[in-house]
N, C-alpha and C positions, 0 to 999 in steps of 0.2 A: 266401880272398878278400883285396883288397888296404882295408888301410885306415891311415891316420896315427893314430899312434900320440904320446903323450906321457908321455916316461917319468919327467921332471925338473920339475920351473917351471922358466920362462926366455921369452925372447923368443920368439916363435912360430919363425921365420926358423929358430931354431939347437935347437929341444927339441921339432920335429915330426919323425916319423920314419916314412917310405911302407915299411908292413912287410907281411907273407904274414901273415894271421893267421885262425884259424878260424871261421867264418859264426856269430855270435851265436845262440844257442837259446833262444826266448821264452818268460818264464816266468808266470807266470799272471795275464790280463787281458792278457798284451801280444800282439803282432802281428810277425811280421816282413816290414821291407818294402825291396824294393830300390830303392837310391836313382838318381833320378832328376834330381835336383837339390837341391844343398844349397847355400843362402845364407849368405854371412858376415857376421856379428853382431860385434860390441864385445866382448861376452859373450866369446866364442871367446878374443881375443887375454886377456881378464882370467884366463880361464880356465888360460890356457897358462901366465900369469906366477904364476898361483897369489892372485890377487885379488879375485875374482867371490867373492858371496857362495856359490854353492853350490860344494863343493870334492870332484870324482868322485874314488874314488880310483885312484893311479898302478899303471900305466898307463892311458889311458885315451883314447876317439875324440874331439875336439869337433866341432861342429856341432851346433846344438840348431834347427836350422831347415832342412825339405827339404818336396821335393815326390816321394813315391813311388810303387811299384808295389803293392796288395796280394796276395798270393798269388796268388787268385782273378780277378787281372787289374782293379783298381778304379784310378785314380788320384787319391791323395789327398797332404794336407799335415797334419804334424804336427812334434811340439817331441821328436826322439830322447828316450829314456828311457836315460840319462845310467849307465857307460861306453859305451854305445854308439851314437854321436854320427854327424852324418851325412856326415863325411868318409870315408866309406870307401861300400865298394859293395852293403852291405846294414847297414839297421842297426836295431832292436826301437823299441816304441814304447806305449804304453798305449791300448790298443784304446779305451776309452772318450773319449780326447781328439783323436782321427784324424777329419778333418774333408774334406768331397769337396772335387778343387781343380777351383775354377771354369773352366768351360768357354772365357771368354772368354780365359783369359791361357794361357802356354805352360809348360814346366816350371820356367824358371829363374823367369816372374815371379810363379808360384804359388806358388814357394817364399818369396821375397821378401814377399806377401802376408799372412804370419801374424803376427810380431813386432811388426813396424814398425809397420802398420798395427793391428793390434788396439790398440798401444801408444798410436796418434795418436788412433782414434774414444775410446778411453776418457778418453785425458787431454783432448780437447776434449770431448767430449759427455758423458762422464758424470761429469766431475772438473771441467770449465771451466765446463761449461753455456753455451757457444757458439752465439752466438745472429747470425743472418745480419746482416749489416748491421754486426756489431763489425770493430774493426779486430784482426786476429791477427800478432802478432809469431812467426818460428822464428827460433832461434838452428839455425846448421850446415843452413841451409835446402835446401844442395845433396846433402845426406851420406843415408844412407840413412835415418836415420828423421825428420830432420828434410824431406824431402823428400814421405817419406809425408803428414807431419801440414801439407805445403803442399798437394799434390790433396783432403786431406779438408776444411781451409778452407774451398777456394773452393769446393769442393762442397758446404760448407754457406752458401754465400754471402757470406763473411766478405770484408775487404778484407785482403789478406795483405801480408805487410812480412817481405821474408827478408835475415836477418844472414849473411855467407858473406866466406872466407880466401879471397881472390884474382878475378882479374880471368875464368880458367877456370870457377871457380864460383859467380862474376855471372852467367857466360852461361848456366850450366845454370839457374840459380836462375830468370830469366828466360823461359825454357821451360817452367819449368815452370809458369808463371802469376802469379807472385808481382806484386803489382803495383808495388811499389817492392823495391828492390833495395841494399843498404848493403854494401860492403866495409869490411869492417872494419880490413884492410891500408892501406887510404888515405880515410877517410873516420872522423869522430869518428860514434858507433854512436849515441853518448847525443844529440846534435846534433841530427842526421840524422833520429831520428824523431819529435824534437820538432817537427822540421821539416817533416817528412810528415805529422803528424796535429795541426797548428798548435797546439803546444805541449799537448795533451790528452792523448798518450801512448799504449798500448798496452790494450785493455781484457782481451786475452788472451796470454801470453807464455808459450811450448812453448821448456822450454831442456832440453836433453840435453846440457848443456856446462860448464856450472858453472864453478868459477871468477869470471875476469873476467865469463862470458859473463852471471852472476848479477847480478855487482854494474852491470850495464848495467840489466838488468831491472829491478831495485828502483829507479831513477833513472826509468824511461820508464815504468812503471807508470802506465795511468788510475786516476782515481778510483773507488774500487771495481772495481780491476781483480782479474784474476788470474793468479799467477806459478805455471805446473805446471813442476815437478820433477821430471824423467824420467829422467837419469842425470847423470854425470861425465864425461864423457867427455875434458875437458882434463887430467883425474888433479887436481883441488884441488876439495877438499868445501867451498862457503860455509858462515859461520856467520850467518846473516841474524841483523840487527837488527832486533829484534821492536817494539822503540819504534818505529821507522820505519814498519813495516807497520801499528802506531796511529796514528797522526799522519796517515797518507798513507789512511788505511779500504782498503788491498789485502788479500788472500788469497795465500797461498803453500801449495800442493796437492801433497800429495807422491804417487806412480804409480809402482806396482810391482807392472805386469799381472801377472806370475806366480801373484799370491795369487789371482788371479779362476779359476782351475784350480779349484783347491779350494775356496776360500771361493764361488762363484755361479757354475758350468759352466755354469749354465741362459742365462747373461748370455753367456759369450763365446760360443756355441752363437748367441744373436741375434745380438749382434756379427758373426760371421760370414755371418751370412745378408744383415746388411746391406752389407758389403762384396762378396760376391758379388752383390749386385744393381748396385754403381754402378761395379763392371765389366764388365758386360755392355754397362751401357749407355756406356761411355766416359768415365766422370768420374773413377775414378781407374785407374790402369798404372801398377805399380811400374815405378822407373827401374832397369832393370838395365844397366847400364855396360860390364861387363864380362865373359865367360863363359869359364872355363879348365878343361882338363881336370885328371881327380882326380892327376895328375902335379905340379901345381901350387898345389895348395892351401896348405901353409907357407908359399909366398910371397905369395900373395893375403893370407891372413892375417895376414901382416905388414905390406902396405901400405897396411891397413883399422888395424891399431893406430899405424902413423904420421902416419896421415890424410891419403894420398896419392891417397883415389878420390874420385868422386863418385856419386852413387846407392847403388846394391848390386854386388856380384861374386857370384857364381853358379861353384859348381865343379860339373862336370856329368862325371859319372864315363864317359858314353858318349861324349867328346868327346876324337877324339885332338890332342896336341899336334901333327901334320902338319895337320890340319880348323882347329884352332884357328891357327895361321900363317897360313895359308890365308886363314880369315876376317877377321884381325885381333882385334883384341880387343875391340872396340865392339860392341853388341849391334846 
């Protein structure tokens, strides 16, 4: 079978490698499943460079988010069991965490469905305590996760306020429902939503960006707000001022869905039932952006570590690059 391979760290672009290599054999509890669709994650590019906390070792597949086939003909979504990632056209998986993919979305956004989204309902609902009628700040509100945790906002009723690089991902951001809209390229962030919520600030702030995107948050922070901590994605870890978080009575939540695997399956097992319900009925659709065949995944991968997309990108191994020309790359 055909799968990418990484045999170095480096930049995704230059240390993925589309090789011939043999159908992974499942070793016990796991499943093998052909892929159907794999999502590109953060994770991936951290992965490639050798920076992601977990480190498979070399050679090895990334992709740790698909939507597949099981043997027996089922179609589900689960997180690769790691070297064998879901860039390639079959990859193993731990049967006990393979979860059905909802009937209402198709393969790329069922893939897209897992991460992002379990990452959004946790850090606003079981980490925020998100409550309808608050106002929710996203930092990267066009990008793929922060875009999830804007449908799950307004689907918990919240008033949404999305941070977004350019005037491109104003307009997605806007799509997506956000009710106010900050470019951060030409607009002061810190201003802007003192401005938007007359000077009372943010009661909930979803950053997967860190950085500047932090030291905005701790400034726009409501009173007794709360700052959830999802990733880095700008590459610079804050060191928050905890005198500040006194003085100011906030909460800063740190989120790192992975643990809930293992530490409470029984939770993301709900979690997911709750997302398959408010897809069905249309309150959330992962934004898939882009759809490329498995010909093109290195370089999807790398446009997702320069932060050149918006939503998600979807490599979809049954998708030739003539279909994909064809179609465009828009979903």
């Amino acid at each position: 079978m055909q799968a990418w391979q990484v045999h170095e760290n480096g930049e995704p672009g230059k240390v993925m490698r589309l090789e011939e290599v043999a159908r992974p054999t499942p070793g016990e509890g796991q499943v093998l499943l052909k892929v159907r669709a794999a999502n590109v994650n953060f994770p991936d590019v951290l992965m490639a460079r050798g920076h992601y906390q977990v480190r498979p070792p070399l050679p090895f597949t990334p992709g740790v988010e698909i939507c597949g086939e099981t043997e027996d003909g089922r179609r589900v979504i689960a997180n690769p069991a790691l070297p064998h990632g879901g860039f390639a056209e079959y990859a193993l998986a731990d049967a006990a965490a393979v979860l059905p993919a909802p009937d209402a979305l198709d393969d790329a956004e069922a893939a897209a469905l897992h991460i992002g989204y379990q990452t959004g309902w946790f850090g606003l609902h079981r980490r925020a305590r998100l409550e309808a009628g608050e106002t929710l700040l996203v930092h990267a509100a066009a990008g793929g996760v922060g875009s999830a945790a804007v449908q799950l906002g307004k689907a918990a009723g919240a008033r949404v306020i999305g941070v977004v690089g350019g005037a491109d991902k104003a307009a997605v951001a806007r799509e997506l429902g956000c009710d106010t809209v900050i470019d951060r390229r030409a607009e002061d962030v810190v201003a802007a939503v003192k401005e938007a919520t007359d000077g009372r600030g943010a009661d909930v702030i979803y950053d997967p960006v860190g950085g500047d995107a932090y030291t905005q948050s701790a400034k726009t922070v409501a009173f007794e707000g709360r700052i959830v901590v999802v990733g880095f994605a700008s590459g610079s870890i804050p060191s928050p001022a905890l005198n500040h978080a006194l003085v100011k009575n906030y909460s800063i939540l740190g989120l790192h869905w992975g643990l809930y695997n293992t530490k409470n399956p029984a939770l993301v097992q709900h979690c997911h039932e709750q997302l398959t319900e408010l897809a069905a009925r249309g309150a959330i659709k992962p934004l898939v952006s882009e759809r490329v065949p498995l010909s093109e995944a290195a370089a999807a991968v790398q446009r997702v570590g320069d932060g050149h997309t918006t939503g998600r990108v979807a490599v979809v191994p049954g998708l030739t690059s003539q279909e994909h020309a064809q179609n465009g790359a828009s979903a």
